[in-house]
N, C-alpha and C positions, 0 to 999 in steps of 0.2 A: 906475431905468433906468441911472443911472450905475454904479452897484453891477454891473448885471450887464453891462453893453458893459467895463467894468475886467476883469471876471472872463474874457469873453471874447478880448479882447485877450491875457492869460495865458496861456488855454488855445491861443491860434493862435501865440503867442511858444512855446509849449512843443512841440507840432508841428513848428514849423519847423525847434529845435535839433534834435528827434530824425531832425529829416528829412537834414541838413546834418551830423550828427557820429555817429548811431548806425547800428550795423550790426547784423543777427542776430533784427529784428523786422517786415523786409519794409515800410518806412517810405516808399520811393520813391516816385517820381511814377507814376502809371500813364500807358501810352502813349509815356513818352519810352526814346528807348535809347539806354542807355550802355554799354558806350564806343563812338565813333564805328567802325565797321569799316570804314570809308574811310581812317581814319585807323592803325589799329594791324592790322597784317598777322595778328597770331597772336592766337587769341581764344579763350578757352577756357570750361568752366564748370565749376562744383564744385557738389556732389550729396551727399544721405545718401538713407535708407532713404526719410525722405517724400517724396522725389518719387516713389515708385511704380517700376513698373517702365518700362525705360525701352531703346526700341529704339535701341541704336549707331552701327548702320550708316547709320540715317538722319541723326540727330547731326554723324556724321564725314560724310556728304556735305553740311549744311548749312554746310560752313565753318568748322566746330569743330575746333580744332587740340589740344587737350589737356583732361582731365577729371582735376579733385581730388576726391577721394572719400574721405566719412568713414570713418574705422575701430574709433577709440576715443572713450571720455571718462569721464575720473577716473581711478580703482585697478581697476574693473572690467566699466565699462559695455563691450558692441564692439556695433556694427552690425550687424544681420542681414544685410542687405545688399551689405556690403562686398567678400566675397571673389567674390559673382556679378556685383557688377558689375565691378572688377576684371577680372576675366577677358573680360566680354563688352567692354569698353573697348576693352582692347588687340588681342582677335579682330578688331577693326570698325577697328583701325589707329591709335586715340589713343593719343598718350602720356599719359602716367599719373602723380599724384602722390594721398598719402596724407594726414588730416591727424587729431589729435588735438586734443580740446575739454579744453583746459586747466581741472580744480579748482582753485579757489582755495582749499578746505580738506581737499584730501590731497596727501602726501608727493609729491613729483618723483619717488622711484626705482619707487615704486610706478605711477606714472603710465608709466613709461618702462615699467615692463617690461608693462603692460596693451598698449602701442602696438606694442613686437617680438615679444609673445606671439602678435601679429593677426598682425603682416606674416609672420612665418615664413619669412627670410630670401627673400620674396620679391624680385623687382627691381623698383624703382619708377625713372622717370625722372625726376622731381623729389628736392627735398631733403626729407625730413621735415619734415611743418608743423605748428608747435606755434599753436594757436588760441587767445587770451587775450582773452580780453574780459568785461567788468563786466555786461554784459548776463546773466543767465540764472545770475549767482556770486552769494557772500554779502559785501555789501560791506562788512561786518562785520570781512573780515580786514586786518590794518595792510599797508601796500604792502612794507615791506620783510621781513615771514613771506611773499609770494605772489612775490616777488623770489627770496625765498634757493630756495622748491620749485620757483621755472621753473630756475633754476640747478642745480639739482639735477636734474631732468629734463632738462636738455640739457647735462650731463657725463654720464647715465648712457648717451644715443642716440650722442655722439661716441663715448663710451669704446669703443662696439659699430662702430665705423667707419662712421657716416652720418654726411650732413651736414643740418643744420638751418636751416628754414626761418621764421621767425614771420608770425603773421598777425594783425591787430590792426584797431582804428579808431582814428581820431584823437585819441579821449580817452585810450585804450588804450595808443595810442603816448605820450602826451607821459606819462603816469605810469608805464608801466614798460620804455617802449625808448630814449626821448631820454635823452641822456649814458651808459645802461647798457647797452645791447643793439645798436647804430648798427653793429657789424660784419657781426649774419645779415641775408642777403637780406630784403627788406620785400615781403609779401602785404598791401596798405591795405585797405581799406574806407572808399569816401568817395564817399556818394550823390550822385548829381546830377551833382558836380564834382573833373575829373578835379584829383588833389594835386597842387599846385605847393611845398610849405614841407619837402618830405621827399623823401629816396633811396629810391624804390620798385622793385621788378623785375616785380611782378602787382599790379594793379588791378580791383578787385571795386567796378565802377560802376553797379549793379543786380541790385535783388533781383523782378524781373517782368521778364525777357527772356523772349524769344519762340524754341524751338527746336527744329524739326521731329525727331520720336523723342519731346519730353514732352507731357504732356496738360496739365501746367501752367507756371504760374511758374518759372523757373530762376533764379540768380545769373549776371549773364555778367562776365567778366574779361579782359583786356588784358595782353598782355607787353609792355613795355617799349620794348625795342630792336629789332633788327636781325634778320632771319632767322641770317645768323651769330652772332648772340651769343645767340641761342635756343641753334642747338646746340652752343655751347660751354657753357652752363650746365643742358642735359643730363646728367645720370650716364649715363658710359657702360655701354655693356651688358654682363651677364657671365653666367655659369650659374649659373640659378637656379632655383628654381618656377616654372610655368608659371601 
């Protein structure tokens, strides 16, 4: 009996971290929602191809101020997805950001150019979000080979005149953006509770939000600041693809 309430206690220690520090496996509480929307005025959510499809205009009337939307991931995966919802995004009035799922075992330039092969000089209103996280990679590779290829992949997005955005968890952050990466804007991921130990500008505080247009679970996210300092960290708009 002690053997197995020991083993238990384990297995509810090991839930709780993944609940408190992991992102990317849907770990959250159900029923609770984060972030407070009493509290953060602009509230957005980020999407790929599994949530299905997915009505906008309903979306943007529920409150929803901006949608991230996957595009790429590695040297050659893209989204089926991406450029339809893209387009119905922005029809339905959201602003709009892109993001790519960082390999941890392929080359940065090849990664970059899998990412502006998608967007096709499209206009996005966010920065390019590069997606790093230990979840779903081979933890196999040393920190500083999965260091030098984010580096690589984000001279090859500046080189092209975008700006860069990363997005990470807490474990994510403290091994590959504390001391090295603290200058790109911060996308977190931190269930439950909202970061207080880091400079964020989006907060991805739920992976089971509720939001009229899906049929399921969404991620919901929080900006930051101020209505004004929304649309200053806007890319402004220019001629593009529609």
């Amino acid at each position: 009996m002690k053997s197995f309430l020991r083993d238990l206690s384990l297995v509810y220690a090991m839930i709780v971290t993944a609940l408190l520090t992991g992102c990317g496996q849907g770990d959250d509480t159900p029923g609770q929602i984060y972030p407070d929307r009493n509290k953060f005025n602009i509230v957005g959510i980020d999407i790929s191809a599994h949530n299905g499809d997915i009505d906008f205009s309903k979306v943007a009337a529920d409150g929803i101020s901006f949608v991230i939307i996957k595009a790429t991931e590695g040297g050659t995966f893209k989204d089926k997805k991406f450029i339809d919802n893209l387009r119905k995004a922005r029809e339905a009035g959201l602003k709009v950001g892109a993001y790519h799922f960082f390999r941890f075992d392929t080359p940065g330039y090849m990664q970059g150019l899998n990412f502006l092969n998608s967007l096709q000089s499209r206009h996005l209103d966010l920065p390019l979000i590069i997606d790093i996280e230990e979840w779903a990679n081979p933890n196999s590779q040393p920190t500083q080979m999965v260091l030098n290829r984010l580096n690589e992949m984000i001279d090859h997005l500046e080189g092209h005149g975008h700006r860069v955005m990363l997005y990470t968890n807490k474990n994510g952050f403290a091994r590959f953006v504390r001391g090295r990466l603290e200058g790109y804007p911060l996308w977190i991921c931190s269930l439950v509770d909202e970061p207080q130990e880091m400079d964020w500008v989006i907060w991805q505080g739920t992976h089971n939000g509720k939001v009229n247009g899906i049929n399921h679970p969404v991620d919901i996210n929080a900006f930051g600041g101020t209505q004004s300092e929304w649309e200053a960290f806007l890319t402004p708009p220019q001629q593009t693809k529609p």
